[in-house]
DSSP file (Angstrom, degrees, kcal/mol; ACC not computed):
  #  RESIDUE AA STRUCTURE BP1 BP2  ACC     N-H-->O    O-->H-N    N-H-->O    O-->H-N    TCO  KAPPA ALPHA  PHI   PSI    X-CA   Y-CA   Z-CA
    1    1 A X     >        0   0    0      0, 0.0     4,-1.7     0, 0.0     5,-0.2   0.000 360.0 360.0 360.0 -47.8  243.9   99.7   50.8
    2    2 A X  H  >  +     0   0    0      2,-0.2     4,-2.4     3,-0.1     5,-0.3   0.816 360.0  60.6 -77.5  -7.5  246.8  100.2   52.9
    3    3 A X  H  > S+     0   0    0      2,-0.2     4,-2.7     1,-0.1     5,-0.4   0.930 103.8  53.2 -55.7 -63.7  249.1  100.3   49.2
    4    4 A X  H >> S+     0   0    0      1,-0.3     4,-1.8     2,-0.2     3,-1.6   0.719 106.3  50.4 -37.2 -72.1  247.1  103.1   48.3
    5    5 A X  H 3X S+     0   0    0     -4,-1.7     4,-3.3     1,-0.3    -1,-0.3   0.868 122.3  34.1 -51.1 -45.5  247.9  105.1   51.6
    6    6 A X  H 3X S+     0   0    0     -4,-2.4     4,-2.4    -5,-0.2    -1,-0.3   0.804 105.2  63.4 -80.1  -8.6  251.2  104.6   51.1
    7    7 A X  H <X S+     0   0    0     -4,-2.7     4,-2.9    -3,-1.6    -2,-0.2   0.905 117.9  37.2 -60.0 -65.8  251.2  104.7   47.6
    8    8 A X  H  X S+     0   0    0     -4,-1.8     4,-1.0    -5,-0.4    -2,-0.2   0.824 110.7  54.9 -80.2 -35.0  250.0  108.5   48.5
    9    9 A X  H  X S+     0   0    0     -4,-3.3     4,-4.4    -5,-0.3    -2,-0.2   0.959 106.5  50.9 -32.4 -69.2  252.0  109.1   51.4
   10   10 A X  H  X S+     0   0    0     -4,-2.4     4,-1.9     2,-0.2    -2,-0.2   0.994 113.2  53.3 -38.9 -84.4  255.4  108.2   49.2
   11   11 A X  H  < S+     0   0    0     -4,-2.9    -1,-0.2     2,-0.2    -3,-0.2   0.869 117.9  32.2 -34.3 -35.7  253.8  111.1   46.4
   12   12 A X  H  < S+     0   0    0     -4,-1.0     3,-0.2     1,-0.1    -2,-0.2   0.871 119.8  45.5 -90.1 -40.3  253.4  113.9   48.7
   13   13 A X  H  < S+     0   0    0     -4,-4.4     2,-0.7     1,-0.2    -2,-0.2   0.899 128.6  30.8 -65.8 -26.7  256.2  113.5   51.3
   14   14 A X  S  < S-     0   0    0     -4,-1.9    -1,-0.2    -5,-0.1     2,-0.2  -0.913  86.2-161.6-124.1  97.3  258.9  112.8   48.1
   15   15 A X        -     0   0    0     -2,-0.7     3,-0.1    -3,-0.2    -3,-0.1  -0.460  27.0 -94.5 -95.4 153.1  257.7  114.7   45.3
   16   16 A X        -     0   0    0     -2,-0.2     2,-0.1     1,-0.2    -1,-0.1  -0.186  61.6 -90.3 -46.5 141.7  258.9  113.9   41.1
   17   17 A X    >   -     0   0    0      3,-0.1     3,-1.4     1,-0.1     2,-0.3  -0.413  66.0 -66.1 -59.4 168.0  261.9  116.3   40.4
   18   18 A X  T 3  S+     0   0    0      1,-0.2    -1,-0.1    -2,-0.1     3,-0.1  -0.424 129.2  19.1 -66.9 110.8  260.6  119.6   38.9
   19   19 A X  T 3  S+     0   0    0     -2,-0.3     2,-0.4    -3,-0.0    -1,-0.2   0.511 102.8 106.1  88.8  16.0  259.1  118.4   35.3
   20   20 A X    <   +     0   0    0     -3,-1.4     2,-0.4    26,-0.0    -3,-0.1  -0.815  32.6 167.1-171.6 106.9  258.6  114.8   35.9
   21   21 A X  S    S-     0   0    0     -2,-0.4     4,-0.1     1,-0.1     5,-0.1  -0.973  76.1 -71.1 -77.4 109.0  256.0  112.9   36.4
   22   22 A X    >   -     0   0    0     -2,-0.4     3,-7.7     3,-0.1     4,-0.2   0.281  35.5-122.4 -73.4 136.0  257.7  109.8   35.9
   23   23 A X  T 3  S+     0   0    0      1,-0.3    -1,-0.1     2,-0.1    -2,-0.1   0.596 114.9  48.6 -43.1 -38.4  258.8  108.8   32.7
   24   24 A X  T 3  S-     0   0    0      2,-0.2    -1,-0.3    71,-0.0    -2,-0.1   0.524 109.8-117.1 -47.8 -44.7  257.0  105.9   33.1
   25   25 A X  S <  S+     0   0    0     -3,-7.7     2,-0.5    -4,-0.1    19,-0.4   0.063  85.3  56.7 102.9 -34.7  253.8  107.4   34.2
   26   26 A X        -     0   0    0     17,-0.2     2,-0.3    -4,-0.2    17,-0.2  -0.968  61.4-134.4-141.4 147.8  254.3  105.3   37.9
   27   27 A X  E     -A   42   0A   0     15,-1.4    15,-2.7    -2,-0.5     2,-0.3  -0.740  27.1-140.1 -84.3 149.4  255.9  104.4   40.8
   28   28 A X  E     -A   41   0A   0     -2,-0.3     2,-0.5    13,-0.3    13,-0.3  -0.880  11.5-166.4-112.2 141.8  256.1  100.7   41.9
   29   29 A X        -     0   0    0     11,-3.7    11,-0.1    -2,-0.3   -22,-0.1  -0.861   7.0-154.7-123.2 113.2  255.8   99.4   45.5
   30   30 A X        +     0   0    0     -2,-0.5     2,-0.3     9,-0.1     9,-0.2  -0.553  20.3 177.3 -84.3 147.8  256.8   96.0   46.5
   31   31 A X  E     -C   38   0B   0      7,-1.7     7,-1.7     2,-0.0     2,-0.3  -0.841  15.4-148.7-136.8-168.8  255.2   94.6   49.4
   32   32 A X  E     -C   37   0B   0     -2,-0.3     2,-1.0     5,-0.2     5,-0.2  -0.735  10.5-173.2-161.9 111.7  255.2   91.5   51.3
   33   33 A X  E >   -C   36   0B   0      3,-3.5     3,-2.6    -2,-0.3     2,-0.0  -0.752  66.3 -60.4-119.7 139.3  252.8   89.5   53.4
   34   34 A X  T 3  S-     0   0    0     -2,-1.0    -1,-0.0     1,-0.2     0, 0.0  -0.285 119.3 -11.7  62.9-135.5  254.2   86.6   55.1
   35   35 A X  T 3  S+     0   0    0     39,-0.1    40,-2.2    -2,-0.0     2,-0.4   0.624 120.6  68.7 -87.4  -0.1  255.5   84.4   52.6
   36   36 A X  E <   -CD  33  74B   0     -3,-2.6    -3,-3.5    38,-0.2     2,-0.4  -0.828  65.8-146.6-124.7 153.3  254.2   85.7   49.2
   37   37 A X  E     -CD  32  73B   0     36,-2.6    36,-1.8    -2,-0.4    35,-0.3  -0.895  10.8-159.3-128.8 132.6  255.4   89.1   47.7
   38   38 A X  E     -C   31   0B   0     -7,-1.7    -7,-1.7    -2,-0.4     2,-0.4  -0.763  11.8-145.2-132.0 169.0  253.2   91.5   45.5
   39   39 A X        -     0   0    0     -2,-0.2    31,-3.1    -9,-0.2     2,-0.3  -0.874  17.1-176.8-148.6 126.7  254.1   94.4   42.9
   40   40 A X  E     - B   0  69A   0     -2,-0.4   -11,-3.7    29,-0.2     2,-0.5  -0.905   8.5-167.3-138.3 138.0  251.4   97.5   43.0
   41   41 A X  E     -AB  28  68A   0     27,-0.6    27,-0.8    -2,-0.3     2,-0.5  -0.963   8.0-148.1-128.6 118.5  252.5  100.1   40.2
   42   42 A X  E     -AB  27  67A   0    -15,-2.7   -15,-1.4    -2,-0.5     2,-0.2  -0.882   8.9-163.4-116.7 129.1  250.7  103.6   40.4
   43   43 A X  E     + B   0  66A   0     23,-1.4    23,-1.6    -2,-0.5     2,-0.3  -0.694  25.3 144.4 -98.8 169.0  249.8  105.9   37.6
   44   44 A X        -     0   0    0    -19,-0.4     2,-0.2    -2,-0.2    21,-0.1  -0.899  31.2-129.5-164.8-172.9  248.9  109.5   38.2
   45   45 A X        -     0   0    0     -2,-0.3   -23,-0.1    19,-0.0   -20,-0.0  -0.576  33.6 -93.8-128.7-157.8  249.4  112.8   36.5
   46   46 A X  S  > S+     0   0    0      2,-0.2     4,-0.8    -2,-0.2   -26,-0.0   0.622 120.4  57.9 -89.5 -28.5  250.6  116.1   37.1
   47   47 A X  H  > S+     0   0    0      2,-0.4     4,-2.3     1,-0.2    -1,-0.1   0.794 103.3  57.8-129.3 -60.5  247.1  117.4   37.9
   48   48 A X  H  > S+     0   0    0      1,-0.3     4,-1.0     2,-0.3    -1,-0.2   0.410 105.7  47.6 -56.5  -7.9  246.9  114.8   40.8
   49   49 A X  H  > S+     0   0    0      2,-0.2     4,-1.0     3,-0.1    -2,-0.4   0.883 108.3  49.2 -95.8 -37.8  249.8  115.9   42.4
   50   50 A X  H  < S+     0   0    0     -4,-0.8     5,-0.4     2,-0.2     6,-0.3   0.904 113.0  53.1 -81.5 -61.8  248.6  119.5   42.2
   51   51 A X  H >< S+     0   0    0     -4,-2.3     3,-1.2     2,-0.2     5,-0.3   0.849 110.3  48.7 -13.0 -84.2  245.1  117.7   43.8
   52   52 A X  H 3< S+     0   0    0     -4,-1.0     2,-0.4     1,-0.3    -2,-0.2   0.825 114.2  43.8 -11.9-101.6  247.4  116.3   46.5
   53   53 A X  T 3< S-     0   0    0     -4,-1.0     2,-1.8     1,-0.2    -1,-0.3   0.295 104.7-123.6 -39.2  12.0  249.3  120.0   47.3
   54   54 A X  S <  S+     0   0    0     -3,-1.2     2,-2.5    -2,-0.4    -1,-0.2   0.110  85.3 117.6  61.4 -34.1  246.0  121.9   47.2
   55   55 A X        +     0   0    0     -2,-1.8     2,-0.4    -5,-0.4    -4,-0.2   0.080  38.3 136.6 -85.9  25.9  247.6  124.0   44.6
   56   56 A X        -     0   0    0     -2,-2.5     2,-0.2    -6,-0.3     6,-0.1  -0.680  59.2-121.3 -89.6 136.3  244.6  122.8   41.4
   57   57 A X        -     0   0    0     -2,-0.4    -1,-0.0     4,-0.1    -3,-0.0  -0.446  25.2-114.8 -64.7 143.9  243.5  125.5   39.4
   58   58 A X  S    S+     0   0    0      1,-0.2    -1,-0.1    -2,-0.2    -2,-0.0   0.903 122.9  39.3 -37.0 -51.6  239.1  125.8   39.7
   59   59 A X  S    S+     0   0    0      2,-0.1     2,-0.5     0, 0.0    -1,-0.2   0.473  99.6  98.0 -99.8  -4.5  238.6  124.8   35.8
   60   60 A X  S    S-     0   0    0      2,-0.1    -4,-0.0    -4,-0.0     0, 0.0  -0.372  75.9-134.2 -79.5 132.8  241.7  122.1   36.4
   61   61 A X        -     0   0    0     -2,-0.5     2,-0.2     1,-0.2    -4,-0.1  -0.615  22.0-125.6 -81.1 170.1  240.1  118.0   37.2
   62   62 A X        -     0   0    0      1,-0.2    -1,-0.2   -12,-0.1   -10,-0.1  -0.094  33.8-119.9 -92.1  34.9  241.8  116.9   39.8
   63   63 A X        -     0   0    0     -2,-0.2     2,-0.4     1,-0.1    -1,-0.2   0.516  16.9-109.1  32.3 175.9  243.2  113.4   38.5
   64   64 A X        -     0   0    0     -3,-0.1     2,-0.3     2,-0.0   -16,-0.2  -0.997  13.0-135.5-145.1 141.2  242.8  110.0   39.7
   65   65 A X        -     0   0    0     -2,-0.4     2,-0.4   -21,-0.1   -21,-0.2  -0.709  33.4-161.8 -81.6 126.9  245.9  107.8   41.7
   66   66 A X  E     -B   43   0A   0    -23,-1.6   -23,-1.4    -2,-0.3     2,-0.4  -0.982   3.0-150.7-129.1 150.8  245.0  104.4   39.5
   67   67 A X  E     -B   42   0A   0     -2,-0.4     2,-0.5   -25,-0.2   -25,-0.2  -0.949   9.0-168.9-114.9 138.4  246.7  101.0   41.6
   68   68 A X  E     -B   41   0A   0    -27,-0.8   -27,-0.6    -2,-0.4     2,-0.4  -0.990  16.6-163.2-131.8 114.7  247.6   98.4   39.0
   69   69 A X  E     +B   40   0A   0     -2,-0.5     2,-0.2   -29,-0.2   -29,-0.2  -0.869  12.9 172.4-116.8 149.9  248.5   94.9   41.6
   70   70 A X        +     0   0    0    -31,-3.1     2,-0.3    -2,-0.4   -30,-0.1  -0.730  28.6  11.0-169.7 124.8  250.3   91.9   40.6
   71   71 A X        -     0   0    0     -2,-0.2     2,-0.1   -33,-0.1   -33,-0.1  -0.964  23.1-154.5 163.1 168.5  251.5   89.1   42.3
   72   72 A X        +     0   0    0    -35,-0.3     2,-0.5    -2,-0.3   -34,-0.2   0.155  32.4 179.1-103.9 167.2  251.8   87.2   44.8
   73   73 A X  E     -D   37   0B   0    -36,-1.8   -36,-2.6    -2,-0.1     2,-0.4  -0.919  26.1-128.5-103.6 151.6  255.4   85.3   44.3
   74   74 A X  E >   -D   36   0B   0     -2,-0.5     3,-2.3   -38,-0.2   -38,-0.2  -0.962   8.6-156.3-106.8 129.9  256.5   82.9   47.1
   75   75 A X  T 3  S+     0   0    0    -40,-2.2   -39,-0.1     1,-0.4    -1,-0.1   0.171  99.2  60.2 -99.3   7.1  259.5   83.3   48.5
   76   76 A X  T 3  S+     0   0    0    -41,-0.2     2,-0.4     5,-0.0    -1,-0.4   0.358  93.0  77.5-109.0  -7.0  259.5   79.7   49.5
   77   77 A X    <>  -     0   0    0     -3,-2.3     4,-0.6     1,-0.2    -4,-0.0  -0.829  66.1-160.0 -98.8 145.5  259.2   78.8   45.3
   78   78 A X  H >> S+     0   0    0     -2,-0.4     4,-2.3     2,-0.1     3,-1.3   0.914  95.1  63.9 -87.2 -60.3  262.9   79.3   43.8
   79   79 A X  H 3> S+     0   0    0      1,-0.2     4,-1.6     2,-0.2     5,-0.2   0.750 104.8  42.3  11.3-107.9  260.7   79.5   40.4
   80   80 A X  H 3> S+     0   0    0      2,-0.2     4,-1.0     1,-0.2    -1,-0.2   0.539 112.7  47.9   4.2 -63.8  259.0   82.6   41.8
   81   81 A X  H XX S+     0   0    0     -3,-1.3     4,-1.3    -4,-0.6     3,-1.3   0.967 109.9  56.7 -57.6 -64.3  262.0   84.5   43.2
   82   82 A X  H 3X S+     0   0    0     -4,-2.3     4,-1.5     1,-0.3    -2,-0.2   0.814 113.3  40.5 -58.5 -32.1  263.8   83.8   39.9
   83   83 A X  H 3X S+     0   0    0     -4,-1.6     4,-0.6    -5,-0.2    -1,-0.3   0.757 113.7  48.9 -82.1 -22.1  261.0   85.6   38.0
   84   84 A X  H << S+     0   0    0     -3,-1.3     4,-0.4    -4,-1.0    -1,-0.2   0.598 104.1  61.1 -93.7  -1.8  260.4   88.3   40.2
   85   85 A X  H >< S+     0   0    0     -4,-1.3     3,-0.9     1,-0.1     4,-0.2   0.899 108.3  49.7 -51.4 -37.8  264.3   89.0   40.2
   86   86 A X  H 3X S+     0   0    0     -4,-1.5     4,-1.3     2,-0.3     3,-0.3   0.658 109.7  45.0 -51.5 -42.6  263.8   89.5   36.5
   87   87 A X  T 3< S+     0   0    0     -4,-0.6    -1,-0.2     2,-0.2    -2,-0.1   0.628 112.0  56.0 -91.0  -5.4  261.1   91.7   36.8
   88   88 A X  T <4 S+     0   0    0     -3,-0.9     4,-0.3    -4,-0.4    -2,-0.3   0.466 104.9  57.0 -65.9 -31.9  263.0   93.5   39.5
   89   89 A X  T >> S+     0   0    0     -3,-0.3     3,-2.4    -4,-0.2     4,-2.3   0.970  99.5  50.1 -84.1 -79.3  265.5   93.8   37.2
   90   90 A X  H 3X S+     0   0    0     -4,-1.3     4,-2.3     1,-0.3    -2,-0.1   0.672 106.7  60.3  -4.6 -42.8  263.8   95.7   34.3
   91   91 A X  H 3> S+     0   0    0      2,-0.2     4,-0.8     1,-0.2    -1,-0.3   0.638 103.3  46.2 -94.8 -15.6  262.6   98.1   36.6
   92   92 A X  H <> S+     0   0    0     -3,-2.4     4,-2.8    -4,-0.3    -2,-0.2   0.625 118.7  43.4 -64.8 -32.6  265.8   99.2   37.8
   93   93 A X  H >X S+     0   0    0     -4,-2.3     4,-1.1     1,-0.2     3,-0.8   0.987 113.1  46.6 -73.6 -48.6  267.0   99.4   34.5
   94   94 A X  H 3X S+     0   0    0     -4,-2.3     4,-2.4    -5,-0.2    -1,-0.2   0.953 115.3  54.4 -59.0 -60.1  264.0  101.0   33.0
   95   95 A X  H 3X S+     0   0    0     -4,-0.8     4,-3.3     1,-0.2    -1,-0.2   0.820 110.0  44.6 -34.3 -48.7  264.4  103.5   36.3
   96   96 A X  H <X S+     0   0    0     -4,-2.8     4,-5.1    -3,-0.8    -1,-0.2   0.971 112.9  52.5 -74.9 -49.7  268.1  104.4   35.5
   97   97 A X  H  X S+     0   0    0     -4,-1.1     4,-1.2     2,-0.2    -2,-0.2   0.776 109.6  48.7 -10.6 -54.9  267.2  105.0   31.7
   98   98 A X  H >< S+     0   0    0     -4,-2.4     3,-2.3    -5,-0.5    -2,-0.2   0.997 111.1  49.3 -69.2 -67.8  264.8  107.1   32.7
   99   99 A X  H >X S+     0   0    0     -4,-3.3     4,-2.1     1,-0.2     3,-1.5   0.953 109.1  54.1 -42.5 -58.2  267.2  109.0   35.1
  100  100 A X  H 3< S+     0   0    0     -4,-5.1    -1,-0.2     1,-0.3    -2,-0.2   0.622 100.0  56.3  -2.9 -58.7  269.8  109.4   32.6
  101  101 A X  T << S+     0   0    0     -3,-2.3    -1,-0.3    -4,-1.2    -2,-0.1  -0.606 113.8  42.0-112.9  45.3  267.7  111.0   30.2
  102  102 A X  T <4 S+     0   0    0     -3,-1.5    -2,-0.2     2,-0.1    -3,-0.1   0.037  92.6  93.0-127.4 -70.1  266.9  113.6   32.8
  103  103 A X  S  < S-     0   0    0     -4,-2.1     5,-0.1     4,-0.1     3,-0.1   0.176  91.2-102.3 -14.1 146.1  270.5  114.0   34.2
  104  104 A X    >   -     0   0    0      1,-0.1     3,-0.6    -3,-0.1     4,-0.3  -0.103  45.5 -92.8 -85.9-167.3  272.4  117.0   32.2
  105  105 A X  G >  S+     0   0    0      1,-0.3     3,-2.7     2,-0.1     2,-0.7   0.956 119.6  49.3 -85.2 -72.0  274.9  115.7   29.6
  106  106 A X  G 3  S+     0   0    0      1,-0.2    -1,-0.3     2,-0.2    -3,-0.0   0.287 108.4  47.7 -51.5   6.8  277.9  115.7   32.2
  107  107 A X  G <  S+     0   0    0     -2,-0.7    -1,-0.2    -3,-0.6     3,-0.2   0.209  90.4  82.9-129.9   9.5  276.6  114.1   34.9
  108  108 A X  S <  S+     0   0    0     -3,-2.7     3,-0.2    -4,-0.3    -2,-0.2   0.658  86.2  57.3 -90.5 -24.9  275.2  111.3   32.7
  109  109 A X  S    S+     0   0    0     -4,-0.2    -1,-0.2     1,-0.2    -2,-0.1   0.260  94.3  72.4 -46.3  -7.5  278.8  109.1   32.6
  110  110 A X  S    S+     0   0    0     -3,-0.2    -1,-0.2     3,-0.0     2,-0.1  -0.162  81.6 102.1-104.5  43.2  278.6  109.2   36.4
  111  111 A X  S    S-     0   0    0     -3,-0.2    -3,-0.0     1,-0.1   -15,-0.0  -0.446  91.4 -84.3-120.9-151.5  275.4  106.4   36.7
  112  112 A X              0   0    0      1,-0.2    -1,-0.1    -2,-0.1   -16,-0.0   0.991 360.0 360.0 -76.2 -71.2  275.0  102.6   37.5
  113  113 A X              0   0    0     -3,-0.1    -1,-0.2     0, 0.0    -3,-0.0   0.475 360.0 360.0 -39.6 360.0  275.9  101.6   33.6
């Protein structure tokens, strides 16, 4: 429950640049209780942010925030850590990709890569 509020918090107060819903389709939120560490991934559309702003057309449906969880890892297993660096890792890279291919052509030599 509390992902989802922040999950929706994060969507209005820091909105997609203008044309992008994320390449991806979601945002990911790591969280952490205690010792074990969890991965919630959120789809939405375009339609649900419009939902969000008040701004939906009458005839438009409003979308649905869907919460995809997965986890936990234990920060006490080295196991664990090592696999969720990995999956930590993908999702910057997949993240930067994505930015890239938004970025204008000159400003696309200037990233992490």
């Amino acid at each position: 429950m509390q992902e989802a509020a922040e999950m929706v918090a994060w969507i209005k107060a820091e909105p997609d640049p203008a044309g992008f819903v994320s390449s991806c389709g979601c945002r990911v939120l790591a969280s952490q209780d205690r010792h074990e560490i969890y991965l919630t991934f959120a789809e939405y559309s375009e339609n649900y942010i419009k939902y969000l702003n008040n701004t939906l057309g009458k005839d438009e449906s409003p979308g649905f925030l869907t919460l995809h969880g997965f986890g936990p890892w234990d920060t006490d297993r080295a196991g664990d850590m090592k696999d969720l660096g990995r999956i930590l890792l993908a999702i910057v890279l997949r993240a930067e990709m994505g930015r890239r291919e938004l970025a204008p052509k000159n400003e696309s030599a200037g990233g992490l890569l």
